[in-house]
C-alpha positions in Angstrom: 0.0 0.0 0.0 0.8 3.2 -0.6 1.8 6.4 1.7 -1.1 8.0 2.6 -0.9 11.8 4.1 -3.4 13.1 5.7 -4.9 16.6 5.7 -2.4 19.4 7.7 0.7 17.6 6.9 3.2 19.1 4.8 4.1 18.1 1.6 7.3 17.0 1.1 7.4 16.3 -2.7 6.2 18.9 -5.1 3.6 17.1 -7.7 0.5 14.8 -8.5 -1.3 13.6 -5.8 -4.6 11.6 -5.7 -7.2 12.7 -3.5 -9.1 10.0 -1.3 -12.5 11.0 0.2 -14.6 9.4 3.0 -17.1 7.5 1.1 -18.8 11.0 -0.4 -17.3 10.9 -4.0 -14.9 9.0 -6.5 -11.3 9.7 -5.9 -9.4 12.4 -8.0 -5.9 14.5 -8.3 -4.1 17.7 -7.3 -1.1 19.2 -7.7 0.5 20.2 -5.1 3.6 22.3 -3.9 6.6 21.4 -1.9 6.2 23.3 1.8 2.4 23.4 1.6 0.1 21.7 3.8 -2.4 19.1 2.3 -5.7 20.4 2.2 -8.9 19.2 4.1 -12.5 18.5 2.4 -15.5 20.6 2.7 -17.5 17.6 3.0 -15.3 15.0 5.5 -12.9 17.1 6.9 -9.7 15.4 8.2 -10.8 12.2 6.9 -9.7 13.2 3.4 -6.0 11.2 2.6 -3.9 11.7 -0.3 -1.5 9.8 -2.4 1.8 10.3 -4.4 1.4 9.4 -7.9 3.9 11.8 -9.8 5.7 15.1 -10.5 3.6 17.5 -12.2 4.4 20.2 -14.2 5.1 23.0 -12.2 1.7 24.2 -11.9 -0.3 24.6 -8.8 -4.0 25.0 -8.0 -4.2 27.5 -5.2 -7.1 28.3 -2.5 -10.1 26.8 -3.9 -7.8 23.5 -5.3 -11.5 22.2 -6.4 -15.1 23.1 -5.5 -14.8 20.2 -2.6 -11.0 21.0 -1.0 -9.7 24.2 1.0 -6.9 25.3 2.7 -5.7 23.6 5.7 -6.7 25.9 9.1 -3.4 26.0 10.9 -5.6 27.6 13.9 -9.4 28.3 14.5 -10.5 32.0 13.0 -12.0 32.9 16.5 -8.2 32.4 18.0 -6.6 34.8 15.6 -6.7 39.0 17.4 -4.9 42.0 16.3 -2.7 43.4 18.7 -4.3 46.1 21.1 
């Protein structure tokens, strides 16, 4: 089997990766940067995993990687305060 990583890790190859859901939909790919942190699933959260399957070609699908992934929260919105 392969390496799975799971949402909030960081990636630590630049390229392909397929995306495995919790039971919701069919699996499918991103491309992902090296230093980023995998992304977590509108739908089931941190149960999302993802696979290596190859270097891409230097592109990268930002914030909004596809209508069902965002950006991994390093910390809750509420905890976040501007300086007094």
């Amino acid at each position: 089997m392969k390496q799975r990583f799971r949402p909030g890790q960081l990636v630590v190859e630049s390229g392909v990766y397929r995306v495995i859901h919790d039971s919701h939909r069919l699996m499918h790919q991103v491309t992902l940067l090296k230093g980023a942190r995998f992304p977590e699933c509108k739908r089931c959260g941190d149960a999302v995993r993802f696979e290596w399957v190859g270097a891409g070609r230097g592109t990268h699908i930002g914030s909004g990687y596809h209508a069902i992934l965002q950006d991994y929260r390093d910390e809750p919105a509420q905890a976040k305060k501007r300086p007094a």
